[in-house]
C-alpha positions as CSV (number, residue, x, y, z in Angstrom):
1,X,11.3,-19.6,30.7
2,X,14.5,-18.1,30.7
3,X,15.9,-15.4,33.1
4,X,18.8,-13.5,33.2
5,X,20.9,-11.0,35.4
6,X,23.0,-8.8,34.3
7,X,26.6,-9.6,33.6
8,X,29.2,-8.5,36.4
9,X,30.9,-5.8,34.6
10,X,27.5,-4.1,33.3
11,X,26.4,-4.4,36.6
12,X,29.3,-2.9,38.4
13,X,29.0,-0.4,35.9
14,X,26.0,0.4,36.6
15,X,26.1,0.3,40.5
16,X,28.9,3.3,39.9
17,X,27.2,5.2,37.5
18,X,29.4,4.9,34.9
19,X,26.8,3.5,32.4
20,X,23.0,5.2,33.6
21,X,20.0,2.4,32.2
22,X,18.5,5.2,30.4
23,X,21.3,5.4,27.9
24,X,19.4,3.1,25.2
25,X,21.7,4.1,22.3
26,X,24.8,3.0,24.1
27,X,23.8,0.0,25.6
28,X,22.5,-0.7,21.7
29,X,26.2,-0.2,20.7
30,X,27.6,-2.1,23.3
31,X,25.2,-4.9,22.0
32,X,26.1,-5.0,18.4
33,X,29.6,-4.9,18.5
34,X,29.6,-8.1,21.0
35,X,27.4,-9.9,18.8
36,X,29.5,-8.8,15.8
37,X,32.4,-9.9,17.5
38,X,31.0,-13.1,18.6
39,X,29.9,-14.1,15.3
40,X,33.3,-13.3,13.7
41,X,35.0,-15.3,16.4
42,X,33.1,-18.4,15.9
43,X,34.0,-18.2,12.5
44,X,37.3,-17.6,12.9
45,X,37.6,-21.4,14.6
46,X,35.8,-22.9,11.7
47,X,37.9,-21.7,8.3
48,X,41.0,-23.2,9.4
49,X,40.8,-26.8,8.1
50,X,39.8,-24.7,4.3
51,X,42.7,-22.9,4.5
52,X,45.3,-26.0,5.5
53,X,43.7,-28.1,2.6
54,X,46.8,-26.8,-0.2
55,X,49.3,-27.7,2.9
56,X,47.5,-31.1,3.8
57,X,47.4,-32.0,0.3
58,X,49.6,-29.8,-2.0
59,X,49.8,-32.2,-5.1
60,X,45.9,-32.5,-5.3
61,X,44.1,-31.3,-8.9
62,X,47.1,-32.4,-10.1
63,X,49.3,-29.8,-9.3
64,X,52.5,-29.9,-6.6
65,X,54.4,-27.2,-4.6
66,X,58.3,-27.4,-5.2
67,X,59.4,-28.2,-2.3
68,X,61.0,-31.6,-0.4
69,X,58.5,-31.5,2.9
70,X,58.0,-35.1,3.3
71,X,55.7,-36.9,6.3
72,X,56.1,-40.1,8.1
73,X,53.1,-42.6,8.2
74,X,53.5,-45.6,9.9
75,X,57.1,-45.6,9.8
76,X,57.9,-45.1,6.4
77,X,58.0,-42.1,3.7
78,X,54.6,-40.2,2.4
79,X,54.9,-37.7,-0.3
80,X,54.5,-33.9,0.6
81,X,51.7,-33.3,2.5
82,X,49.9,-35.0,5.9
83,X,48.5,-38.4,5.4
84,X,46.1,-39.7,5.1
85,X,44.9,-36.6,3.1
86,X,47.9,-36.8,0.6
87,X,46.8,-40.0,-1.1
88,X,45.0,-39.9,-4.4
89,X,41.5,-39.5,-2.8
90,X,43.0,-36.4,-0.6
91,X,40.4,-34.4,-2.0
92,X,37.1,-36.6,-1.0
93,X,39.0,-37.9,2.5
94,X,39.0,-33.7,2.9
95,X,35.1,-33.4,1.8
96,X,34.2,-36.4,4.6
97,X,36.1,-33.8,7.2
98,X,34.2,-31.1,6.0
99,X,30.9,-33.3,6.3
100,X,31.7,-34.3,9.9
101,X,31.6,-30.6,10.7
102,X,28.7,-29.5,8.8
103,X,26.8,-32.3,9.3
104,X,27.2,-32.3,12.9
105,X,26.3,-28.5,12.5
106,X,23.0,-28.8,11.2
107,X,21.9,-31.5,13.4
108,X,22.5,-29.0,16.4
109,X,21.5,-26.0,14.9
110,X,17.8,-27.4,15.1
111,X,18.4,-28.4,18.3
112,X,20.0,-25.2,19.8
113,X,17.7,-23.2,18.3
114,X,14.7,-24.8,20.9
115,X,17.0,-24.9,23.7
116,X,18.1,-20.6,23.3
117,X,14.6,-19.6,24.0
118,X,14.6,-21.6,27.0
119,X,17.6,-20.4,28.4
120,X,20.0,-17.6,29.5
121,X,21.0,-16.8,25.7
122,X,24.2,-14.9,27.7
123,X,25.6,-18.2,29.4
124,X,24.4,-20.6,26.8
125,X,26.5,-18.5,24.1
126,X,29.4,-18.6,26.4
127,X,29.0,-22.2,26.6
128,X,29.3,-23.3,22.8
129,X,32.5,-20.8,22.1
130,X,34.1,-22.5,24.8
131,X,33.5,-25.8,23.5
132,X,34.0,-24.6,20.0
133,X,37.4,-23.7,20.8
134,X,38.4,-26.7,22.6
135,X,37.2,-28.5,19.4
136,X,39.4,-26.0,17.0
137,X,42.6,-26.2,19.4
138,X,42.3,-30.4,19.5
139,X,42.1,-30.1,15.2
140,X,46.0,-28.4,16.1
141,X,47.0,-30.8,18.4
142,X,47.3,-33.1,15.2
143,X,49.8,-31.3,14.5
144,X,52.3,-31.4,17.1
145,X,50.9,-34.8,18.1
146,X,52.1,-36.5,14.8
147,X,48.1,-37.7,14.1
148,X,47.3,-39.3,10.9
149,X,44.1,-41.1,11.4
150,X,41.2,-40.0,9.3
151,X,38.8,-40.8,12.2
152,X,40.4,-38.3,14.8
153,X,39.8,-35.4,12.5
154,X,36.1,-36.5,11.5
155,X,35.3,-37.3,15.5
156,X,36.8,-33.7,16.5
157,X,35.0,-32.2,13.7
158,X,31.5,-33.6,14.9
159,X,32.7,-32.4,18.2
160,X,33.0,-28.9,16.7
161,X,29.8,-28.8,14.6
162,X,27.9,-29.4,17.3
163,X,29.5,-26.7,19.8
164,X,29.3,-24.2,16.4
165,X,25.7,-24.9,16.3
166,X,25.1,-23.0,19.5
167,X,26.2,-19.5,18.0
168,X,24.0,-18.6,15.2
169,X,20.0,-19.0,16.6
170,X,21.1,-17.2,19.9
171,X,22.8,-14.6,18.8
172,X,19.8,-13.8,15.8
173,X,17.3,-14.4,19.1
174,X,19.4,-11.9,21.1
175,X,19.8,-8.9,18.1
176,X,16.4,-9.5,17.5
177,X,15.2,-8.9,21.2
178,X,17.2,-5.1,20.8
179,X,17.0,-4.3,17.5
180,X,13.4,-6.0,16.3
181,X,12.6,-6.6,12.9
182,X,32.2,-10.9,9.1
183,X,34.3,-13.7,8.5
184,X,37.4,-12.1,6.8
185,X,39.5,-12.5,9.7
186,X,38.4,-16.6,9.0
187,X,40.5,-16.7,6.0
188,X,43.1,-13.9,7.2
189,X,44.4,-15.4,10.3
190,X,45.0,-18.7,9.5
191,X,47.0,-18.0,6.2
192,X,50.1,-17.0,8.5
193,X,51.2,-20.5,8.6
194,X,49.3,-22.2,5.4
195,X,53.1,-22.3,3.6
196,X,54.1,-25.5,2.6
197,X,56.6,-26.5,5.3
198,X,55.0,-24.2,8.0
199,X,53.0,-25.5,11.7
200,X,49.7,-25.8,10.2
201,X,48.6,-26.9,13.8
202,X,48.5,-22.8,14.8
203,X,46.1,-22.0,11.9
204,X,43.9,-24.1,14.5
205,X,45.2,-23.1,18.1
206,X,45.4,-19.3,17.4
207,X,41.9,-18.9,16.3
208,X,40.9,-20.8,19.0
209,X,42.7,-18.8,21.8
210,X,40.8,-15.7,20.0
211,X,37.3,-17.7,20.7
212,X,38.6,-18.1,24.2
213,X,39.3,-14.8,24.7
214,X,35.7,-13.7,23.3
215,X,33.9,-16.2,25.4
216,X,35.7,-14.0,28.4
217,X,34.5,-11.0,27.0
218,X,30.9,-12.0,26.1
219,X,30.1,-13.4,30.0
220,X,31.2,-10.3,31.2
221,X,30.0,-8.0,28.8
222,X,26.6,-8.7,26.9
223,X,23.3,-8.3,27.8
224,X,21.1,-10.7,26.4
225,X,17.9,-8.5,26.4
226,X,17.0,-4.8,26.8
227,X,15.1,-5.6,29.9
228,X,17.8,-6.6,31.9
229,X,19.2,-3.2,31.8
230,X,15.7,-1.9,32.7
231,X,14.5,-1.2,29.2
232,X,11.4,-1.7,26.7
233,X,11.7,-4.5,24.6
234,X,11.4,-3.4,20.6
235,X,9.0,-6.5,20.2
236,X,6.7,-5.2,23.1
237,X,6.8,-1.6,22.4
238,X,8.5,-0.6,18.6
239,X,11.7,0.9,18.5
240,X,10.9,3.8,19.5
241,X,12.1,5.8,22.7
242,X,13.0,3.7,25.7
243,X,11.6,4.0,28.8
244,X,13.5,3.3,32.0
245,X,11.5,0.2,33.8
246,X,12.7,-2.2,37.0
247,X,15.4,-4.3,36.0
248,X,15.7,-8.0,36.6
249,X,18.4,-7.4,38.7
250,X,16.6,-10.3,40.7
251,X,16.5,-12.6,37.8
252,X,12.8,-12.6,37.6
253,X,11.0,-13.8,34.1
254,X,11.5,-11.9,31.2
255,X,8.6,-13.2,29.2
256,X,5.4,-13.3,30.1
257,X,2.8,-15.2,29.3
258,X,1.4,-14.2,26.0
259,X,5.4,-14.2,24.2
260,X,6.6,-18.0,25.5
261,X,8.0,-19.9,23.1
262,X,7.2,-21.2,20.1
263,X,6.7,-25.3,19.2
264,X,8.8,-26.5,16.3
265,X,5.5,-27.3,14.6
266,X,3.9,-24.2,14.7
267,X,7.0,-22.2,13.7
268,X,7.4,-24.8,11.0
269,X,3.9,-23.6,9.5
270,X,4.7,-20.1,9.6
271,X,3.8,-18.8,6.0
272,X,7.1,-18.7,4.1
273,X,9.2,-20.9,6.0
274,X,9.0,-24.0,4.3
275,X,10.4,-21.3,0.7
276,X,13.2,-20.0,2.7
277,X,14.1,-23.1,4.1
278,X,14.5,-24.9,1.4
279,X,16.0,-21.7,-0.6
280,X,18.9,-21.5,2.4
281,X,19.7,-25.8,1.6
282,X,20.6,-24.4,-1.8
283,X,22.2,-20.5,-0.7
284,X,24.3,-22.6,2.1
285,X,24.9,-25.5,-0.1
286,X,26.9,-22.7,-2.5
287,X,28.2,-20.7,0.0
288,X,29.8,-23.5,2.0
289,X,31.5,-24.7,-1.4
290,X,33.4,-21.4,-1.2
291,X,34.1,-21.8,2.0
292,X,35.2,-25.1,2.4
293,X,37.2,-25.3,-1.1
294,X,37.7,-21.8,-2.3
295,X,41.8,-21.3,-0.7
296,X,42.4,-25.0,-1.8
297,X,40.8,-24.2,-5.5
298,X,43.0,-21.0,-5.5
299,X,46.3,-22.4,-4.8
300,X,46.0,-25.8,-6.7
301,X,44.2,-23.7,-10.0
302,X,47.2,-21.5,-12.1
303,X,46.7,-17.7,-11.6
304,X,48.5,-15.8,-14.4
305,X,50.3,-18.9,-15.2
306,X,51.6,-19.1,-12.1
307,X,50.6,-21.3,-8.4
308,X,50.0,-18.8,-6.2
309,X,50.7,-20.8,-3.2
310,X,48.4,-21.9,0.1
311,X,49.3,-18.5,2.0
312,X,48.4,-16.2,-1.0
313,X,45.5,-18.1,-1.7
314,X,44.0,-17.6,2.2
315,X,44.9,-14.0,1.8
316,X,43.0,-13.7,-1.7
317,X,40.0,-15.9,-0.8
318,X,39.2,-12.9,1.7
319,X,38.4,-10.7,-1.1
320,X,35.4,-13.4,-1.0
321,X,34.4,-11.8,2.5
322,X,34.9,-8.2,1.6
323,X,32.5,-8.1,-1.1
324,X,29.9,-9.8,1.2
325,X,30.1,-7.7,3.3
326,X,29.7,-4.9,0.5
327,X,26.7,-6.8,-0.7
328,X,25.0,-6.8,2.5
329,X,25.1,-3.7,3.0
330,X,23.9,-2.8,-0.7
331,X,21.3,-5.1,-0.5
332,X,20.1,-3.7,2.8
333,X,19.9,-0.6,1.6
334,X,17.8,-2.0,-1.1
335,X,15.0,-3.6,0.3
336,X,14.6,-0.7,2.9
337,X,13.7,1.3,-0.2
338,X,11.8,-0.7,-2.0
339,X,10.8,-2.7,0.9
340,X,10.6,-6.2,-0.5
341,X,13.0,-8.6,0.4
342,X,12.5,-11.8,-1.2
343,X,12.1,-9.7,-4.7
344,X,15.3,-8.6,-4.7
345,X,17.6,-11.6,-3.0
346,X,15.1,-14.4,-5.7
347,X,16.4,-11.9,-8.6
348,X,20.1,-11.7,-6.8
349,X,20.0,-15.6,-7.0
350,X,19.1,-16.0,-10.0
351,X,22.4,-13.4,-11.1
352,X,24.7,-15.7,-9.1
353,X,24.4,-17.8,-11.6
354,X,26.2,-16.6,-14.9
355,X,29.1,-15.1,-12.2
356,X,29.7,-18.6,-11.4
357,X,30.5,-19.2,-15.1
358,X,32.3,-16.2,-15.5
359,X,34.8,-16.8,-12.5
360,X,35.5,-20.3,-13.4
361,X,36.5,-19.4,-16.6
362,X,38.4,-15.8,-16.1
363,X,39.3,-15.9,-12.6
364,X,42.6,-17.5,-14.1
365,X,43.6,-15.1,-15.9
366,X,45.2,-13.0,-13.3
367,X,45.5,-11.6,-10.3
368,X,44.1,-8.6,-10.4
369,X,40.8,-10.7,-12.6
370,X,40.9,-13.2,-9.9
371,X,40.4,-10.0,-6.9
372,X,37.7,-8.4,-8.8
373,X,35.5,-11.8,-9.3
374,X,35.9,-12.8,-6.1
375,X,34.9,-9.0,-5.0
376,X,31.7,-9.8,-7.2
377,X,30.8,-13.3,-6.4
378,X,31.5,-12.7,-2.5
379,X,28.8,-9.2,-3.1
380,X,26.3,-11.8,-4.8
381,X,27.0,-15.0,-2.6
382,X,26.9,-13.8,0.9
383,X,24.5,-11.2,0.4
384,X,21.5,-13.6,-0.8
385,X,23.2,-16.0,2.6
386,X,23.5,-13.2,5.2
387,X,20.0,-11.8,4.5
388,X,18.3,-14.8,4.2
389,X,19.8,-15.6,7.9
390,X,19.7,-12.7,9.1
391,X,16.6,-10.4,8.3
392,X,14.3,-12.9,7.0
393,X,14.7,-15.5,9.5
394,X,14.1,-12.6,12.2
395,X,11.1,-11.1,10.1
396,X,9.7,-14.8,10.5
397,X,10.4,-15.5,13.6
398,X,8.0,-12.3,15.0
399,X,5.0,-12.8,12.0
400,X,1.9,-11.8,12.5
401,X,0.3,-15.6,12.6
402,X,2.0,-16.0,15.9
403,X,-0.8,-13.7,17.3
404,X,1.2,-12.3,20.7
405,X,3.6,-15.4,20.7
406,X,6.1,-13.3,19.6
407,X,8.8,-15.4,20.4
408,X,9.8,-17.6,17.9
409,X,13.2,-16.1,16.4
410,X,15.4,-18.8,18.0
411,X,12.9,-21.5,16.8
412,X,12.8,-20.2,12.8
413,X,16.5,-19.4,12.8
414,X,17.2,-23.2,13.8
415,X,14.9,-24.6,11.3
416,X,16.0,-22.4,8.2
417,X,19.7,-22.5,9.2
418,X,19.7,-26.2,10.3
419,X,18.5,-26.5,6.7
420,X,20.3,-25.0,5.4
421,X,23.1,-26.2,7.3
422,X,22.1,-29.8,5.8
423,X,23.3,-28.4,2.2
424,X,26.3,-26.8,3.8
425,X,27.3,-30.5,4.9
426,X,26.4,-32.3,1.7
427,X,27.9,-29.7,-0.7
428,X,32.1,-29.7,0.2
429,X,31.1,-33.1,0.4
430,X,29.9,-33.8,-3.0
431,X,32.3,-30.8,-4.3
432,X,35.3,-32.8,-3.3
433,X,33.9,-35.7,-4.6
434,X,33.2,-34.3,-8.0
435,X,36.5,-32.1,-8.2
436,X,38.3,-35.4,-7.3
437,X,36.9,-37.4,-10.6
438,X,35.8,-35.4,-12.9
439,X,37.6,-31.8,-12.1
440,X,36.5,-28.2,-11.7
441,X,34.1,-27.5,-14.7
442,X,31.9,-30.4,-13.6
443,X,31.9,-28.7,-9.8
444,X,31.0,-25.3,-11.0
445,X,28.0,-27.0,-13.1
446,X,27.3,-28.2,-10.1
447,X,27.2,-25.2,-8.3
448,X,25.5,-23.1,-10.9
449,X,22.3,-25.7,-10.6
450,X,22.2,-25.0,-6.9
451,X,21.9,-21.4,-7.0
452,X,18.9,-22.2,-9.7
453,X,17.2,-24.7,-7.5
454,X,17.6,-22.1,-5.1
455,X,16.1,-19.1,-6.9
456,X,13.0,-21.2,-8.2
457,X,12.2,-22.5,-4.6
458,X,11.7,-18.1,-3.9
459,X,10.3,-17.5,-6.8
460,X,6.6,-17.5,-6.0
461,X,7.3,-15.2,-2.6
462,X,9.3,-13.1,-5.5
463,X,6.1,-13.2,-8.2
464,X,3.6,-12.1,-5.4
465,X,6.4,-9.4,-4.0
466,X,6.9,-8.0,-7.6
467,X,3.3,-8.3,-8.4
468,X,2.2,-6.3,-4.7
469,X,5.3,-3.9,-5.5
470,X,3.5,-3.2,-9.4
471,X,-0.1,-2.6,-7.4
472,X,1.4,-0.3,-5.2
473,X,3.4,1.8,-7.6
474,X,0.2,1.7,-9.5
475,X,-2.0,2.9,-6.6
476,X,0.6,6.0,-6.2
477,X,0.4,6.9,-9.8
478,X,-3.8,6.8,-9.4
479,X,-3.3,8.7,-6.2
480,X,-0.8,11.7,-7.5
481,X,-3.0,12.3,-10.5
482,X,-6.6,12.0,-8.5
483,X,-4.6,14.6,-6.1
484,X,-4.1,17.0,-9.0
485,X,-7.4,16.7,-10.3
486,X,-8.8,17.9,-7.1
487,X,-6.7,20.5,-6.7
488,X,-9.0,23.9,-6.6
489,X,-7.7,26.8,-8.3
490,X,-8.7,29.8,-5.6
491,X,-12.2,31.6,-7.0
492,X,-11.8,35.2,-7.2
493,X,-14.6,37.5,-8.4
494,X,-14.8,40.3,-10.5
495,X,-16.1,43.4,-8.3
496,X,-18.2,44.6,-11.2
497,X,-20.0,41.0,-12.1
498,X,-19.4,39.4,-9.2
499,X,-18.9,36.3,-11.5
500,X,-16.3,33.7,-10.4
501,X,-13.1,33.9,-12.9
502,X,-12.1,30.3,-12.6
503,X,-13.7,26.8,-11.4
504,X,-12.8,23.6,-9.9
505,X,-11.1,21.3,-13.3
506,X,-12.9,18.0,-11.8
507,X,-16.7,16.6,-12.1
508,X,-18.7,13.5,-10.5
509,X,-17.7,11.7,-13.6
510,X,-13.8,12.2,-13.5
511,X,-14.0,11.5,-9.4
512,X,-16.1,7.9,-10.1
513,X,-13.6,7.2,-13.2
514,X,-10.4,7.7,-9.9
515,X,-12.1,6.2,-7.7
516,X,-12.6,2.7,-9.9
């Protein structure tokens, strides 16, 4: 089981009395914004290689930047561009990078996600940003080191899945344990040098340095669980007040008996897991499309009759990232008042769909066009992805089948995301692929049947979500009009009759009729 101490600066701030245990709401917001920051940081090493793709290959799609940039290969001349990713199968050689990382990624997200709830979630977070960046600053070195060998960047890129994998399942485990039941800066940062003769190697090293610097931050800052700061877990207790309790100053045990972790098995047969999972291979599968190809697609694609350039493009493809976040927060604010979740991301999904069509086909036509579809797709896109890993998988990951064994968040948020993670690796695969012989409108086809295979594997949970929804609405209804027809209008007597002047407006038979 794992246990945990608190980190040094929490606890020196503590030991002055500068931060008192007690104060639940700012140790809260301390929490979130270091596992905001995290997240954001690991992504910010893994969008480089999408946003290089118009530098590494600037003639692919059949399109070329004006400009005299030339490489040397093996001694001799290369066209514009870095081999080996300039030839004419640029665009597939990029896709088997892309599959190296993902791949990689969803093999270790099922494993990390069984190893976080044995260990400290604190140091084994820590661990993979380090490694992470290590992986993201040896992609630059290609750079400066004059690599051209296809089997560097797909051995550094396994390297990198794998240290990736480590972020997700912990830090869903770790908001779950305080809270109970974004990547703009991805695209942003590395656009500074995507220009056609600039050191493409930084768009690697600088995010790195940034995932360093977190890592620093993290082991000094967060605290993995409530209790360590000597307060009630929301999975023990509700999120209601906290109570001040011993802290584990000592690194005693955290969990006791009756919340130990979860076997893969018996998170596996949690009711709705297998539907998400297979939902999320589809949801990721899209997503990671975006990811992977969308700068590259921009700046290779006319815009207003004009090529934008690799530099505009990363700074447009953000737009992507805006409206998710847009569309997380509006669909969040959805399901909290209608209160079912599959429901409305199955008939998001299933929206996705003609938007897919509709930005393919107009997000040419301008600039201006190409910002506002991307606002839209981006609101769609990552909402149905963030919620899906986010709130769902923590929703699972404490259901009511565990019976006290409440602590399987880790455990489900491997299995869904590593499945998902499986379609993130085979889609910028196959994307490239497609886009490389048979050209965009085949790749957005493509696309467009994913996010349908996805919405039909939810749309059972959906049916029985709309269906309980209709009963309960219906159920109100019953219950505002049986409410009014027991209403009793107060009895007042004439003083001369002593007769009543008006009676109750119900009988037996009107209370039987409610009542069935």
């Amino acid at each position: 089981m794992p246990t945990y101490k608190p980190p040094i600066f929490v606890w020196l701030l503590e030991k002055s009395g500068t931060m008192l245990r007690c104060h639940a709401r700012g140790h809260r917001a301390l929490v979130w914004t270091m596992t905001f920051l995290c997240y954001s940081s690991y992504c910010l090493a893994r969008n480089p290689f999408g946003v290089v793709k118009s530098v590494l290959c600037p003639h692919c799609s059949n399109h070329s930047f004006h400009t005299n940039t030339t490489t040397r290969f093996n001694g001799t001349e290369s066209r514009a561009g870095w081999a080996p990713f300039n030839g004419d199968n640029g665009e597939t050689l990029m896709g088997v990078v892309d599959y190296s990382l993902l791949f990689s990624y969803a093999v270790g997200t099922f494993i990390s996600g069984a190893i976080a709830e044995r260990v400290n979630h604190r140091h084994f977070l820590v661990a993979g940003m380090i490694g992470s960046a290590m992986a993201t600053i040896l992609m630059g070195v290609a750079y400066f080191a004059n690599i051209h060998h296809v089997s560097y960047f797909i051995m550094v890129q396994i390297m990198g899945g794998l240290m990736q994998s480590t972020g997700w399942p912990t830090l869903i485990a770790i908001m779950t344990a305080w809270f109970g039941k974004q990547r703009i800066l991805g695209t942003l940062i590395p656009a500074v040098w995507a220009t056609p003769s600039g050191p493409w190697g930084w768009s690697f090293i600088t995010p790195a340095l940034i995932l360093l610097v977190m890592a620093l931050v993290t082991s000094l800052l967060l605290v993995p669980d409530p209790r360590v700061v000597g307060m009630e877990s929301p999975l023990v207790h509700g999120l209601g007040t906290s109570t001040p309790s011993s802290p584990s100053t000592d690194g005693v045990s955290l969990i006791k008996a009756k919340s130990g972790a979860v076997g893969f098995l018996r998170a596996f047969l949690i009711p709705g897991v297998v539907e998400f999972s297979l939902a999320f291979f589809f949801v990721k599968m899209v997503n990671y499309v975006f990811k992977a190809w969308l700068p590259f697609y921009i700046a290779t694609n006319e815009v207003g009759g004009r090529l934008v350039g690799g530099q505009l493009a990363g700074w447009l493809s953000s737009l992507f990232d805006v409206g998710g976040v847009v569309g997380v927060v509006g669909v969040g604010w959805i399901t909290d008042l209608i209160g079912r979740r599959t429901l409305v991301i199955t008939v998001l999904e299933y929206t996705t769909i003609p938007l897919l069509y509709v930005f393919h086909s107009y997000g040419g036509v301008s600039e201006a066009s190409l910002s506002i579809l991307l606002l839209v797709c981006g609101c769609t896109l990552q909402a149905c992805y963030i919620t899906i890993s986010t709130a769902v998988t923590s929703d699972l990951g404490t259901h009511p089948s565990l019976k006290g064994s409440e602590n399987a968040r880790a455990t489900v948020t491997g299995i869904i995301n590593g499945t998902g993670s499986l379609g993130a690796a085979v889609g910028p695969l196959v994307a490239g692929w497609i886009s490389d012989n048979y050209g965009w409108d085949v790749t957005f086809y493509f696309l467009m049947g994913a996010s349908l295979l996805a919405a039909v594997c939810m749309s059972r949970l959906a049916t029985k979500d709309a269906l309980t929804c209709a009963l309960t609405v219906q159920n109100r209804c019953h219950t505002r009009g049986h409410n009014k027809e027991e209403t009793l209008i107060p009895l007042t007597s004439d003083p001369q009759t002593e007769e009543p002047s008006s009676v109750t407006l119900t009988s037996n038979t009107q209370d039987e009729d409610t009542r069935l």
